[in-house]
N, C-alpha and C positions, 0 to 999 in steps of 0.2 A: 474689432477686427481680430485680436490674439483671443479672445474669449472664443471667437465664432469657429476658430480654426481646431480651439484644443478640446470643442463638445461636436466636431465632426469625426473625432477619432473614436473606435470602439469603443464601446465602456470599459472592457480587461484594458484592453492597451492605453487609456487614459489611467488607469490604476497602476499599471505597472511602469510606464513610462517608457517613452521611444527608444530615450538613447540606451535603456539597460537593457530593450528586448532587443534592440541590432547590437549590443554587445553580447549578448547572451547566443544568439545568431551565430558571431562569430565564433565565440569559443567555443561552441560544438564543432562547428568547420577546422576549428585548431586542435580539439581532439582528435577527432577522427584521423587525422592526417599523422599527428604524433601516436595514436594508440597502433595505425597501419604498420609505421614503420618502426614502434619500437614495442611488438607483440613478444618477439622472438627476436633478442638480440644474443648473437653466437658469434659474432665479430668484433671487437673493441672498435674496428675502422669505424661502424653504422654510428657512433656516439662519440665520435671523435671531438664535436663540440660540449660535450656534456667534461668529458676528462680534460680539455683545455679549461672549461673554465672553475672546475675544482682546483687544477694547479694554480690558475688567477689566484684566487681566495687568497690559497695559502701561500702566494709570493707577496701581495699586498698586506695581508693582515700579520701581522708581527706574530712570532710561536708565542712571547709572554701572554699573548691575549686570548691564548687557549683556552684556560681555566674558565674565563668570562662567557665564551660561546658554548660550551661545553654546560655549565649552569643555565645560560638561557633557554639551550634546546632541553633540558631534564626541567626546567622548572615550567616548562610550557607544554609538560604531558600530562596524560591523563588525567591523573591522581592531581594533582593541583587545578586541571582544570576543570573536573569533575567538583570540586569544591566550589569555587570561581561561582560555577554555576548552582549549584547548589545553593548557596549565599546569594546572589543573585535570585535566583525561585521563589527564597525564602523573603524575602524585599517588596516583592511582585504581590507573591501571596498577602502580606500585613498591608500594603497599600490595594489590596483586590483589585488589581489587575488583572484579571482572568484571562482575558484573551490574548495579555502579553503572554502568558505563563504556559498557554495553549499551543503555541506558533515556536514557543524559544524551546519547548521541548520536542517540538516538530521540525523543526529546524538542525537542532542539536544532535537528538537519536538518527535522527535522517541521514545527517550526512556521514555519520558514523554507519549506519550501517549499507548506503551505497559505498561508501570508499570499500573499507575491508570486506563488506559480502558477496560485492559486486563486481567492483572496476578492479581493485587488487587479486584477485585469484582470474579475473578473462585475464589483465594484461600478464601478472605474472612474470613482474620483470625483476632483476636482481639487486639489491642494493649496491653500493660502490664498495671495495676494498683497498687500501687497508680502511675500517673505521675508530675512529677515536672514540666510541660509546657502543656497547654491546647491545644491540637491538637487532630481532627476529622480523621475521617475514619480507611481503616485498614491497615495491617501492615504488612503484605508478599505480596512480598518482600519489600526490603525498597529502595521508591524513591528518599530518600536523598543519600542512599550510590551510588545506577547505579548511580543516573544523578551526582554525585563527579568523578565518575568516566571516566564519558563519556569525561564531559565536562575540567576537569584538565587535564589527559592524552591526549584528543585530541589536548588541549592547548602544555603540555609537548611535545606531538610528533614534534608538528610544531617546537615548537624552539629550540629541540633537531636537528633536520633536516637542520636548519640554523644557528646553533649556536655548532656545533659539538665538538668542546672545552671543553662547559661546559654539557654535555649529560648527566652524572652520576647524577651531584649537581640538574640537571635540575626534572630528574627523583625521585631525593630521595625527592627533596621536594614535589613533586606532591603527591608522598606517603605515607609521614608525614602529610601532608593534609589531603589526604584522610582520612586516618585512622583517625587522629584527627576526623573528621563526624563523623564517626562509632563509637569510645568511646563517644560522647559528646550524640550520637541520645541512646546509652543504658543506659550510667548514668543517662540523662536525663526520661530514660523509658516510651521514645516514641517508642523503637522497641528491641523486643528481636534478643540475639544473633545470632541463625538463621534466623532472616530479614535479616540484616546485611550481612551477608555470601552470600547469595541468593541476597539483591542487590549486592551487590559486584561481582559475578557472573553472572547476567544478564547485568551488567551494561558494564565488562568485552565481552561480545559476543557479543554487538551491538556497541562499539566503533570497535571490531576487524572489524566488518561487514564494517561500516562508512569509518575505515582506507583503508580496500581494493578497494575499492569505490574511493578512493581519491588516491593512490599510482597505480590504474588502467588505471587512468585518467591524469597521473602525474609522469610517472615513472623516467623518468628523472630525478627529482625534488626529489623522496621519495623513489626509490629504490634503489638507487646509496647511498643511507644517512643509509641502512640498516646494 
């Protein structure tokens, strides 16, 4: 009966999987609605929840704990994670993995260049002031949170896929990661709360994309591990 039900579905959409394309669904509908109303913000009123919850952060997080977020969001940039990956390539490549190596740089360059060449110059939005870390440009969405996302979870999938044992541990730390980004880029007030959300949803749609891509290509290997 669950068999008959899951090869009535598309073929894409049995690759890609229900719950991630109506999630994926949504978060366009949550863009759109966040890039509407914060294209052009000229009034601190419009983002009144973004400046409350920056004050959160930093009433709940102790000032000694500075130093610690402030390393998180620096050691979670480029430059280290351009290694990361790197290292990671280089892994891929000696076991030939080819079509991981295919998808993780399709993935990777990807969402680097929709964030900064795309969605960052339409939305065009301001970072927060004052910041505790000197960083340029602007700030919806946030390229720290997608490319956390792309790039860990693509990582997590792989060795959730060959490692099926530890899948859960494998996933929660990805997620603990992640989110660690995400509080450290708003304590640090490089990116308001809805960056954040927004990377994390864009970052969200184009690993699903990546993944489908690779378990298309792969099924063997990544559908049988679903």
């Amino acid at each position: 009966m669950k068999s008959s039900a899951h090869t009535s579905l598309p073929p894409w959409l049995t690759i890609v999987g229900r719950v991630p394309f109506f999630c994926c669904l949504a978060i366009v509908g949550l863009l759109i609605a966040l890039g509407h109303n914060f294209r052009e913000v000229s009034d601190l009123k419009e983002i009144a929840f973004d400046i409350a919850f920056l004050d959160f952060l930093h009433k709940v997080i102790p000032e000694a704990m500075a130093p610690f977020w402030i390393k998180v969001y620096k050691g979670t940039g480029v430059e280290l994670t351009a290694t990361m990956i790197a290292i990671t390539l280089g892994f891929l490549a000696w076991k030939r993995y080819w079509s991981e190596i295919k998808y993780l740089v399709f993935a990777t360059l990807g969402i680097l260049l929709v964030i900064d060449q795309v969605l960052k110059p339409f939305f065009n939005r301001t970072r927060p002031l004052p910041r505790l870390v000197d960083v340029d440009g602007r700030s919806f969405p946030s390229g720290h949170a997608a490319g956390g996302v792309v790039f860990y979870f693509y990582l997590a999938f792989l060795l959730a896929a060959h490692f099926p044992q530890y899948r859960w541990q494998i996933y929660l730390g990805a997620t603990l990661w992640v989110g660690f980004i995400g509080i450290a880029s708003m304590y640090c007030r490089v990116h308001w709360a809805t960056d954040i959300l927004a990377g994390y949803g864009v970052g969200f749609i184009w690993l699903t994309l990546s993944l489908f891509l690779l378990k298309r290509e792969k099924p063997d290997v990544y559908l049988k591990s679903q």
